[in-house]
N, C-alpha and C positions, 0 to 999 in steps of 0.2 A: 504494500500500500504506500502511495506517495504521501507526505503531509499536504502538498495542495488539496489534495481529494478530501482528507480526515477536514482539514478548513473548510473547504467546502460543504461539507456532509453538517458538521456541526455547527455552521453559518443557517444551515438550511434548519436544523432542527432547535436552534435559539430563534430564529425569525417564526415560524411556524403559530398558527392561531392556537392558542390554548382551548378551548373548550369550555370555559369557564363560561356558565349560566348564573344567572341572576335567579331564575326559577329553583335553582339547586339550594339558593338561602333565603327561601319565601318563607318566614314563622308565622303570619298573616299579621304583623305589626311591620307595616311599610319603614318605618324609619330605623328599626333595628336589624330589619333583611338589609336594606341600604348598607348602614354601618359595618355586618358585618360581610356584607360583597365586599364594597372596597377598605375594608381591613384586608385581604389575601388579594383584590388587583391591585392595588397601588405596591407592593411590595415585588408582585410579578413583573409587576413593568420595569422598576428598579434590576431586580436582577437579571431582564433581559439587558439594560443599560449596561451594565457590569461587564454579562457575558460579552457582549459583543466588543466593551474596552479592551477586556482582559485576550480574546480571541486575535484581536488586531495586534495588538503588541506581540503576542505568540507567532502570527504569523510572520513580521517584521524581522524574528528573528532565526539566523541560516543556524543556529547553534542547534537549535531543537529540530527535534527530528519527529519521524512517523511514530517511531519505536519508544519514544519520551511521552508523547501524548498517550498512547494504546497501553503503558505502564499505568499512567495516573488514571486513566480511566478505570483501572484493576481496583486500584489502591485508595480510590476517594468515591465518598458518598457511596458506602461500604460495595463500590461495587456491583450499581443499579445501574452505569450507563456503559454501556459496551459499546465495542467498534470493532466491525466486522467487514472482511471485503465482502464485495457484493460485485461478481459480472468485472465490468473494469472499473467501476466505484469503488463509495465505502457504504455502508449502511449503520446507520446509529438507530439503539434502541434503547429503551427506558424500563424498568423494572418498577412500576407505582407500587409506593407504599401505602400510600392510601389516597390521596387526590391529586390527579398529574398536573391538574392548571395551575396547581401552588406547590408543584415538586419540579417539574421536569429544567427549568429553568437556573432555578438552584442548586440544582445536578451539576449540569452546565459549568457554571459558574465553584461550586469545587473541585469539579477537575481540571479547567481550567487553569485555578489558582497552585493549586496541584503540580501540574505543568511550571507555572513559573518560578514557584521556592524550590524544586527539584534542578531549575535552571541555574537558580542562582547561587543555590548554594554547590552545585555543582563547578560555577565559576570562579568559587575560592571563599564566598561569602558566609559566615557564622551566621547562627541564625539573628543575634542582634541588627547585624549587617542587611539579612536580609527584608528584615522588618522595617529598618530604615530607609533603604532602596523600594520597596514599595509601596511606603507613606509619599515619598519624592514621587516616584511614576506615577501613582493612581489615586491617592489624598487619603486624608484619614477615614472616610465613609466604607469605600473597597478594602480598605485595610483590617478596618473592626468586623467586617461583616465578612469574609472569607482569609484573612490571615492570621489573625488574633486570638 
């Protein structure tokens, strides 16, 4: 498998429509379904932001490889998002734990991250070092929320 493709593949499957129904958090008190819909979309949209930061800077860089992604994939977010070749592609799949519109994103986004402190501390960096090179890269929001 190339990394273009695995980029590709997991570009496709962080852009992808979630599923998430508003019908699915009807209590029949209109303001508290409200509330708790966008309690789980406002979060989901956040860590498609994320993914697709974290995905970019991944791709930018020649150091990581097909074989570094398809690792952190094994080893984050125990193991629910796999990458498989598929034909001359890749194929990504998701393992739900219990609701995909408020996982599969999140997924995403710790293997991803996954991916990068593998990179970086692979480049020489302790993990202090590495905490601090990805405050610098991605600010302290992606930091607390998948490095931390």
């Amino acid at each position: 498998m190339k990394k273009e493709n695995i980029i590709q593949a997991l570009r496709k499957f962080i852009n992808q429509r979630s599923g998430i129904s508003f019908a699915d958090y009807n209590s029949g008190d209109w303001k508290s379904s409200r509330d708790a819909f966008f309690g789980d979309y406002r979060p989901m949209l956040r860590e498609g932001r994320d993914a697709r930061l974290l995905l970019n800077w991944i791709s930018g860089r020649d150091g990581i490889t097909a074989e570094n992604i398809i690792e952190a994939s094994q080893r984050a977010f125990s193991g629910r998002l796999t990458i498989k070749p598929a034909g001359d592609g890749v194929q990504i799949d998701y393992t739900t734990g219990q609701y995909f519109p408020t996982e599969y994103r999140a997924a995403a986004c710790s293997v991803l991250a996954r991916v990068v402190s593998d990179y970086l501390l692979a480049s020489g960096y302790d993990w202090a070092g590495v905490q601090k090179q990805v405050k610098n890269e991605f600010g302290r929001g992606i930091f607390s929320r998948w490095f931390n």
